[in-house]
C-alpha positions in Angstrom: 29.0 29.4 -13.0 27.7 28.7 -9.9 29.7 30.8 -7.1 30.0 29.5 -3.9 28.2 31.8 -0.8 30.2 31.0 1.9 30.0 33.6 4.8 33.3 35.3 5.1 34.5 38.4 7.0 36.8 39.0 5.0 35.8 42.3 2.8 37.5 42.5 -0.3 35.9 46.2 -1.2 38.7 47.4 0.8 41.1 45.9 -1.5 42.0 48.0 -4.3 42.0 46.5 -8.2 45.8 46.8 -8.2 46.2 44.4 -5.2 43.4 41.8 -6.5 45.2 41.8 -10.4 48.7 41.0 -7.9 46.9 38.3 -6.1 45.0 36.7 -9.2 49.0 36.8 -10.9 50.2 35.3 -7.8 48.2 32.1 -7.4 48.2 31.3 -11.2 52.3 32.5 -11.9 51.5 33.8 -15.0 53.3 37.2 -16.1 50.3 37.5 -18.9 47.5 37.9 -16.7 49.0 41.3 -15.7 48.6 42.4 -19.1 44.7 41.7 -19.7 42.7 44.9 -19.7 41.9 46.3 -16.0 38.6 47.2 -17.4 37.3 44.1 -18.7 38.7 42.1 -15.3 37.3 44.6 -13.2 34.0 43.9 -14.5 34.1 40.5 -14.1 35.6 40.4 -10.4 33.5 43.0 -9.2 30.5 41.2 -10.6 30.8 38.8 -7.9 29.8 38.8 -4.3 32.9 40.5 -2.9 32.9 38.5 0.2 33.8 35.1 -1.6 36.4 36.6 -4.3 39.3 34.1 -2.6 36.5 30.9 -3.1 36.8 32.0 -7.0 40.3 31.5 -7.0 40.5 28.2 -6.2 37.6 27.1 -8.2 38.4 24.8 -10.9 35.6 26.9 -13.5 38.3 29.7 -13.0 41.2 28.0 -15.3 38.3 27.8 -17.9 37.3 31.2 -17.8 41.0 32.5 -18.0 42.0 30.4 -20.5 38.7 31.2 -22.6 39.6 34.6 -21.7 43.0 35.1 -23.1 42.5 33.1 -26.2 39.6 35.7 -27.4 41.5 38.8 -26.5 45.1 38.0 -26.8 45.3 35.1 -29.6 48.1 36.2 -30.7 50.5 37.0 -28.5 49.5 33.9 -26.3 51.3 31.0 -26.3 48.1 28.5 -25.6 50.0 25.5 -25.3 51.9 27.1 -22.2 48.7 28.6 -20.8 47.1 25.6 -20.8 49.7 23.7 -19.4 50.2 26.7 -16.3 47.1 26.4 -15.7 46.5 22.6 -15.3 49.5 22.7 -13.7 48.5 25.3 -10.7 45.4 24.8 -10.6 43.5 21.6 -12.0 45.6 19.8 -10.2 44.0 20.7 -6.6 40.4 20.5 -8.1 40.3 17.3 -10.9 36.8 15.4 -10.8 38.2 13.0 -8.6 38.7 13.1 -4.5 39.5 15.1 -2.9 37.2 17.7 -3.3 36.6 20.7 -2.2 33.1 19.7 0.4 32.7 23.7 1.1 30.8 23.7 -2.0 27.6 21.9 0.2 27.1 25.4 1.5 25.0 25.9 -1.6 22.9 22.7 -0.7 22.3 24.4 3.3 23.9 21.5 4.6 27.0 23.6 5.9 26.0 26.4 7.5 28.8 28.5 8.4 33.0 28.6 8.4 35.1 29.0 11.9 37.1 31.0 12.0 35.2 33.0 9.0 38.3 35.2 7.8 40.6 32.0 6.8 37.9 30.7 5.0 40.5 31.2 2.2 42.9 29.1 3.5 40.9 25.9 4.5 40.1 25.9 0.6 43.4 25.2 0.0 43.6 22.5 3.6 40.4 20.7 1.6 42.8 20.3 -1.8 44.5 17.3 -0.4 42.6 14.8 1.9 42.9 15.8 5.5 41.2 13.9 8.8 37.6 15.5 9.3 35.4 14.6 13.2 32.3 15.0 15.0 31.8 13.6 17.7 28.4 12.1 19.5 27.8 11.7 23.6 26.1 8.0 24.2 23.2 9.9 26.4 20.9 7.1 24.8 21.4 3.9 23.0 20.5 5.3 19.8 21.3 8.0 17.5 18.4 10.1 16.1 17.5 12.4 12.7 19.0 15.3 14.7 22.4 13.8 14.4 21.8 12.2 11.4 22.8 16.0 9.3 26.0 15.6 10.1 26.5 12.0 9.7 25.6 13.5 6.3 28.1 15.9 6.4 30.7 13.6 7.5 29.9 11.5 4.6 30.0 14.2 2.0 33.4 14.6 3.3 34.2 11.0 2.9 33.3 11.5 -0.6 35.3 14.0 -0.9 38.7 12.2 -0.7 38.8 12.8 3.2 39.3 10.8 6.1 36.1 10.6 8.5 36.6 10.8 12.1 33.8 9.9 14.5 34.5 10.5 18.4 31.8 8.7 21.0 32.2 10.6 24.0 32.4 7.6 26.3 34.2 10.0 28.6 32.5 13.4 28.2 29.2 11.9 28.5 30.2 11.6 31.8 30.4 15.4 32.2 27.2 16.4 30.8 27.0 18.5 27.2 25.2 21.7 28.5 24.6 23.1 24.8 20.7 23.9 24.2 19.8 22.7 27.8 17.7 24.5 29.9 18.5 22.7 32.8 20.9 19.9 34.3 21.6 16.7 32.5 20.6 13.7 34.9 24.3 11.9 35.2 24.8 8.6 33.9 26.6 5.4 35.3 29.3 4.0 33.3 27.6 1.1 33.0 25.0 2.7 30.6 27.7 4.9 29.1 29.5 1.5 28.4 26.5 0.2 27.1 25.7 3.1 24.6 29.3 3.7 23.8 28.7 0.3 22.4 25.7 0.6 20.3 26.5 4.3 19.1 29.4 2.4 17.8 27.5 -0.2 16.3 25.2 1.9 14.6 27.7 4.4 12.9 29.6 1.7 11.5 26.5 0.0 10.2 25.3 3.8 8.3 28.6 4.4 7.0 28.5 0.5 5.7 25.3 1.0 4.1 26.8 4.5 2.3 29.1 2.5 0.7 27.5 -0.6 0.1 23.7 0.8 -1.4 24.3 4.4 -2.2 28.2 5.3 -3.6 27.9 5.0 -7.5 31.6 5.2 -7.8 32.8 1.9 -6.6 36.0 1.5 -8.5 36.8 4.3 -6.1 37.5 3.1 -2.7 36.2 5.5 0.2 38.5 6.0 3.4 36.8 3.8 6.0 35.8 5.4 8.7 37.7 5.1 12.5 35.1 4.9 15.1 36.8 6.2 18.1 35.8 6.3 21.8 37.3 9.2 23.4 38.3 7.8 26.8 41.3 6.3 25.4 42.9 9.5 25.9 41.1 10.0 29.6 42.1 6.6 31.1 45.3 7.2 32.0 44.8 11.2 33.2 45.6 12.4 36.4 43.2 15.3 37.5 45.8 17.5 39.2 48.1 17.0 35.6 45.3 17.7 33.5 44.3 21.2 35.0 48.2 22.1 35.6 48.5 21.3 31.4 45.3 22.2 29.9 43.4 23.8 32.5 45.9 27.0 32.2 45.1 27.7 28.5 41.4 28.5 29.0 40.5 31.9 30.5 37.4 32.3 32.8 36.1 35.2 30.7 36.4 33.4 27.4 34.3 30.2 28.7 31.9 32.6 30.7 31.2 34.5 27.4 29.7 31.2 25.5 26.7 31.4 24.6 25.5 27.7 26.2 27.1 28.7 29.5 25.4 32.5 29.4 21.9 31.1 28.6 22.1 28.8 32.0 23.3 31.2 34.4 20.3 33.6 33.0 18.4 30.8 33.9 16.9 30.3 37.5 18.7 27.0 37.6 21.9 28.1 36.7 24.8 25.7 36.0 26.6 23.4 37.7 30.7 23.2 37.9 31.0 19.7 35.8 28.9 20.8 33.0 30.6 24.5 32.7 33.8 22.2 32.0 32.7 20.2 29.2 33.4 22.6 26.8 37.2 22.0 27.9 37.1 18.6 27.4 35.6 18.9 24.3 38.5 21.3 23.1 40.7 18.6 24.4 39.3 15.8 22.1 40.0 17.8 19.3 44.0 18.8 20.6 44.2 14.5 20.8 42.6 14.1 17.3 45.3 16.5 15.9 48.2 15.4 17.3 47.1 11.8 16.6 45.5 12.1 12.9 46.1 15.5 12.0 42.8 16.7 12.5 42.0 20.2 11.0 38.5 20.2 10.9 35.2 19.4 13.5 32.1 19.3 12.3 29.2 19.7 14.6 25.5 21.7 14.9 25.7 25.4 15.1 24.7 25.1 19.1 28.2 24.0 19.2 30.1 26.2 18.0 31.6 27.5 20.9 32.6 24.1 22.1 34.2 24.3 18.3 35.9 28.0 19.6 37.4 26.6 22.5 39.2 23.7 20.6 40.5 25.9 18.1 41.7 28.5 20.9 43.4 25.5 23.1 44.8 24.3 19.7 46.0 27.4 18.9 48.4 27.8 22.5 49.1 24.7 22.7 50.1 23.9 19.0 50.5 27.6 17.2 48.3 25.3 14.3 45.1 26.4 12.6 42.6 24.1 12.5 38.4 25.0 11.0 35.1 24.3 12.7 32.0 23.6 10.2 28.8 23.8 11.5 25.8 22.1 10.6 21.8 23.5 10.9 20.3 21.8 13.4 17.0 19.9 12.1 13.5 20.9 14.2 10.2 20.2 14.2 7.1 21.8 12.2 6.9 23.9 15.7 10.5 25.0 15.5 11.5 22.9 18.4 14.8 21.0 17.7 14.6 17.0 17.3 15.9 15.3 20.2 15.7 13.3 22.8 15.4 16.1 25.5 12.3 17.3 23.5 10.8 13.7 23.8 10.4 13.8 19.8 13.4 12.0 18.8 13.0 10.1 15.4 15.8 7.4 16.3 17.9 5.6 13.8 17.8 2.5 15.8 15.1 -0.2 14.6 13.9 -1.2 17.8 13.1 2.0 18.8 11.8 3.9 15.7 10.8 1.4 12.9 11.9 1.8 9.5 8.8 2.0 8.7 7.9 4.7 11.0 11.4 6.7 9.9 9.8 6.2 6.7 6.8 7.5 6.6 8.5 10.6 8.8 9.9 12.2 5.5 7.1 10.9 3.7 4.5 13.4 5.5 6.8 16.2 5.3 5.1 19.0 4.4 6.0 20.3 1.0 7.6 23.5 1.5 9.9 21.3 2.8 10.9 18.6 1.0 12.8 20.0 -1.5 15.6 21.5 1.1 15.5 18.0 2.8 16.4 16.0 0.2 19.4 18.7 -0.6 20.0 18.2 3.4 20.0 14.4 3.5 20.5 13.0 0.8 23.2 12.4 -2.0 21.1 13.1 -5.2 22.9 15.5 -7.4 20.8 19.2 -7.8 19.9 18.2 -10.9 18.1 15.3 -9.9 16.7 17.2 -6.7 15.1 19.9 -9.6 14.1 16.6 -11.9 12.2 15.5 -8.9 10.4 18.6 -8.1 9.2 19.4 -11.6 7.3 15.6 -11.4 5.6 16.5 -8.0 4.4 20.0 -10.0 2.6 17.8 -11.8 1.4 15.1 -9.9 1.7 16.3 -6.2 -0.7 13.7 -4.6 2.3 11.2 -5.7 4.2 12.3 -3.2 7.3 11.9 -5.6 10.2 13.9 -4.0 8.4 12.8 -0.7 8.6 8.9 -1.4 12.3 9.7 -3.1 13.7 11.4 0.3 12.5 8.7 1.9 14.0 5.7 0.1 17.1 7.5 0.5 17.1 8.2 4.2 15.8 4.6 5.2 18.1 2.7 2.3 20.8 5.1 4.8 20.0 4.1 8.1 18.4 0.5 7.5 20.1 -0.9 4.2 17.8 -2.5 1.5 16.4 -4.8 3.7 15.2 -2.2 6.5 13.8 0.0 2.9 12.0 -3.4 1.6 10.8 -3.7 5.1 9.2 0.0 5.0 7.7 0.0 1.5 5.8 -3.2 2.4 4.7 -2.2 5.9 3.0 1.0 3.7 1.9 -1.0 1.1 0.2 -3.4 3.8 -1.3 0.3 6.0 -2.6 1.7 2.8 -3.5 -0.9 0.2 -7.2 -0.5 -0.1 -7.6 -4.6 -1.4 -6.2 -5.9 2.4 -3.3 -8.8 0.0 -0.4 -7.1 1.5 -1.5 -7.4 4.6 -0.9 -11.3 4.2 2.8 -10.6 3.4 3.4 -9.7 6.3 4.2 -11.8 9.7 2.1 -11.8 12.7 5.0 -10.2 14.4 4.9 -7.4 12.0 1.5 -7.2 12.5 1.6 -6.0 15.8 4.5 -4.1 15.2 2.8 -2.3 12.8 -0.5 -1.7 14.7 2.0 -1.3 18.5 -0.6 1.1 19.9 -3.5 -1.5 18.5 -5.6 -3.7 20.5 -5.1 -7.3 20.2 -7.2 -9.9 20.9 -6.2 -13.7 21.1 -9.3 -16.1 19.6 -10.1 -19.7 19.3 -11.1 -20.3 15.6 -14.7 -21.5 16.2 -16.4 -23.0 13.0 -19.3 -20.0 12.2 -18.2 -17.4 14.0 -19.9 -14.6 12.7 -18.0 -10.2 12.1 -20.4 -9.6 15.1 -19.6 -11.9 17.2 -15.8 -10.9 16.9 -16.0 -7.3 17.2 -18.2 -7.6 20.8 -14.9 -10.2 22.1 -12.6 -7.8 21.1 -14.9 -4.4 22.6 -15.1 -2.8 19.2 -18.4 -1.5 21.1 -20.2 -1.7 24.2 -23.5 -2.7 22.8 -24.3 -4.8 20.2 -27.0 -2.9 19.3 -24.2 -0.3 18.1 -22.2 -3.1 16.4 -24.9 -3.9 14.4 -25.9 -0.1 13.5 -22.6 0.6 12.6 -21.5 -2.5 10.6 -24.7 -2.1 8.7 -24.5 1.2 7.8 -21.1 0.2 5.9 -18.6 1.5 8.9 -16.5 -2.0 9.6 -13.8 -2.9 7.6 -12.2 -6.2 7.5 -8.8 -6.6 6.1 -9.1 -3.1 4.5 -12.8 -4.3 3.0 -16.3 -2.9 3.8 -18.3 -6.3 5.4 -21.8 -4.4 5.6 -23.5 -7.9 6.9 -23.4 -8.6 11.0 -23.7 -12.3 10.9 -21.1 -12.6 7.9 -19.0 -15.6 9.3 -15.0 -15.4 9.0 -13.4 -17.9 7.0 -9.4 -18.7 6.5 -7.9 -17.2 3.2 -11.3 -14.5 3.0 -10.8 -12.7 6.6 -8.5 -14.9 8.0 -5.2 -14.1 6.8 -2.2 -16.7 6.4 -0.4 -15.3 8.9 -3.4 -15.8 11.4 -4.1 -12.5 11.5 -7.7 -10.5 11.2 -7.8 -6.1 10.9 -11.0 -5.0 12.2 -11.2 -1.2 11.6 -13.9 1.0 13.1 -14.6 4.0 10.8 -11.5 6.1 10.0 -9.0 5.4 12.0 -9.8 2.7 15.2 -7.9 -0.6 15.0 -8.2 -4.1 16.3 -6.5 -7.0 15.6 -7.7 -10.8 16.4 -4.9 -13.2 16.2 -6.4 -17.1 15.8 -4.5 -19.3 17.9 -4.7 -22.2 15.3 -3.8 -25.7 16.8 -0.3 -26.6 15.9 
């Protein structure tokens, strides 16, 4: 049985056996279970890890165990009919194998790192047993989301799974204010035009992952998902009135609370310090999540763990406004091999827009991860079940310079982000790069070509009848002196279309070194480029 490790505060030590027997007779209503032998139910509560006791109640392995239980020790006296039917009846119900499920169970996988507020825990198990509305939202500081937001994109789509309605918030009107989480110093402020502009293609882009969910990686298609509402938060800002918004929402936050978070403490350590707009964000943030409950019934935001006390301040505002409980699930935020988080502001973004990070490029991203991380990236970001994650591994044990899990969590993250034609797109840009025969490089399109090779030198020729390997790599400055060019292309360091040409005056013909896309790929030694593209009369 695989118990779930969420971190709770609650501490059930300091509950004695009588009052956990009381609560376990409680949630199933069944005047039997107070009769089973302390002893032997002891043993079995107090083999678990007391800080996730109320998780085991509301797991649907539970009604198994109890009814396996009673039949071996009381087969007699039991009615198992009845006990069946209690139990299906109280507990089943919430947790059948179809939606909605209970999505806390990801904790296992890392992809949910932690509960807000920890102690009620408890009680958004029992929120999650119906299908509730579930947001995160993103800023358009850029055009383009990137891998770092991508986590909880997962996350929100786990949730979808799950039976629950997925909420995603572009901060059209925050990004005005300026998120100061994990910045060191001032954000540079934007014009609305650009906000406009990226509120538009953040949009764009969500719709288009949460399409491609559905479309190339949901198995259960007789089972229709919620579809997600893309929302742009200043529908709720248009029509405020400064002076009415700080006399009604301004008064529920207190200066101590927002001085003690942790993004506002690191800036005013810093020499920099803060600046009045950005110390405010964190109460419009809590005021996007007051709008998204009292328009959808939103209980639960999920964001990275540098925002949780943005997520604090919601649930606080929430709390005086409404008097309602509402949960904050936080995400780990994805860094580099150096530690450094992936983002824009680190000027490493992997972006999940194609015309700034190629699918090819995204690709081969996951496909160089190191090993000792794959295996918790593909639990992270993608949908395999564990059992296939495990399958996967055991193959790389024993053929690791396949690449397998690599190359799976891959496929999975660009068939996400780019559909099957962006993943077609990325498997033949690799094959083309590292196909040691040079035909895949005819597949592809001058245009993708370049693309390709972006940081390549290109050269445009004249097809001249005769042209000779030499004569082409002095046009394009391969080297400076031909007595060089013909040292190295001798001694077997030129490649052409992936192939060794050993002989200086070997002359380039169509369909041998001239591809059909017009293309030639001069390679000097290991790892310097050139391309020639004949401009072939039309």
């Amino acid at each position: 049985m695989g118990i779930l490790a969420m971190p709770l505060s609650v501490n059930f030590r300091l509950m004695s056996l009588n009052a956990l027997l009381v609560s376990f007779a409680s949630l199933l209503q069944n005047t039997y279970i107070q009769k089973l032998k302390k002893t032997t139910l002891q043993r079995y509560i107090f083999s678990l890890n007391n800080d996730n006791f109320c998780l085991f109640l509301f797991q649907p392995w539970c009604c198994q165990f109890i009814f396996e239980f009673m039949s071996l020790n009381y087969p007699l006296m039991m009615n198992l009919r009845v006990v069946r039917r209690l139990l299906q009846s109280n507990i089943c119900r919430h947790y059948s194998t179809n939606p909605p499920r209970d999505i806390l169970s990801l904790h296992e996988r890392g992809v949910f790192q932690s509960v807000f507020p920890e102690v009620y825990t408890s009680d958004l198990v029992r929120q999650l047993s119906q299908s509730i509305s579930i947001y995160c939202g993103f800023d358009p500081t850029a055009d383009s989301l990137h891998i770092g937001n991508l986590l909880a994109i997962v996350g929100l789509l786990h949730c979808q799974r799950g039976g629950h309605q997925p909420l995603c918030v572009v901060g059209g009107a925050t990004a005005l204010i300026g998120d100061p989480s994990g910045k060191t110093t001032d954000r540079q402020p934007m014009s609305p035009f650009d906000i406009e502009n990226n509120t538009v293609a953040l949009t764009n882009q969500l719709n288009h992952i949460f399409a491609n969910h559905e479309e190339y990686i949901w198995k259960h298609q007789h089972k229709k998902l919620k579809p997600v509402k893309v929302i742009n938060n200043a529908e709720w800002y248009k029509n405020e009135n400064v002076l009415d918004f700080l006399s009604r929402v301004g008064r529920s936050f207190r200066m101590s609370d927002m001085l003690s978070r942790e993004s506002v403490k690191s800036r005013l350590r810093s020499d920099e310090g803060m600046n009045f707009t950005e110390f405010t964000y964190q109460m419009f943030q809590s005021y996007d999540w007051l709008q998204l409950y009292q328009r959808y019934n939103c209980l639960v935001q999920i964001g990275g763990n540098d925002q949780l006390g943005n997520m604090v301040s919601g649930y606080e505002l929430i709390q005086k406004c409404l008097g309602k409980r509402v949960f904050g699930l936080t995400v780990p935020l994805v860094t580099s091999t150096s530690g450094d988080k992936l983002g824009k502001t680190a000027g490493n973004a992997v972006w999940l827009d194609y015309n700034k990070t190629y699918p090819f490029d995204l690709y081969q991203y996951f496909v160089n991860l190191k090993d000792t991380d794959v295996e918790n990236y593909l639990k992270l970001f993608t949908f395999l079940s564990d059992e296939e994650i495990r399958e996967v591994m055991r193959a790389h044990k024993n053929n690791e310079h396949q690449r397998i899990p690599h190359r799976k969590l891959a496929d999975q993250v660009t068939l996400l982000v780019h559909g099957e034609s962006g993943l077609k797109e990325a498997k033949r840009w690799t094959e083309a790069l590292f196909d040691k025969s040079g035909s895949s490089l005819s597949t592809l399109s001058a245009k993708e070509m370049k693309s390709l090779f972006s940081n390549v030198p290109c050269t445009k020729m004249i097809p001249e009848a005769g042209i000779t390997l030499l004569e082409a790599c002095m046009r394009c400055q391969c080297f400076s002196r031909e007595v060089d060019a013909n040292r190295i292309i001798t001694d077997g360091g030129v490649y052409v279309n992936h192939g060794r040409v050993s002989n200086p005056d070997t002359v380039l013909l169509p369909g041998t070194h001239i591809l059909a896309n017009n293309i030639t790929l001069l390679r000097i030694g290991k790892k310097n480029h050139y391309i020639i593209e004949w401009l072939f009369p039309s």
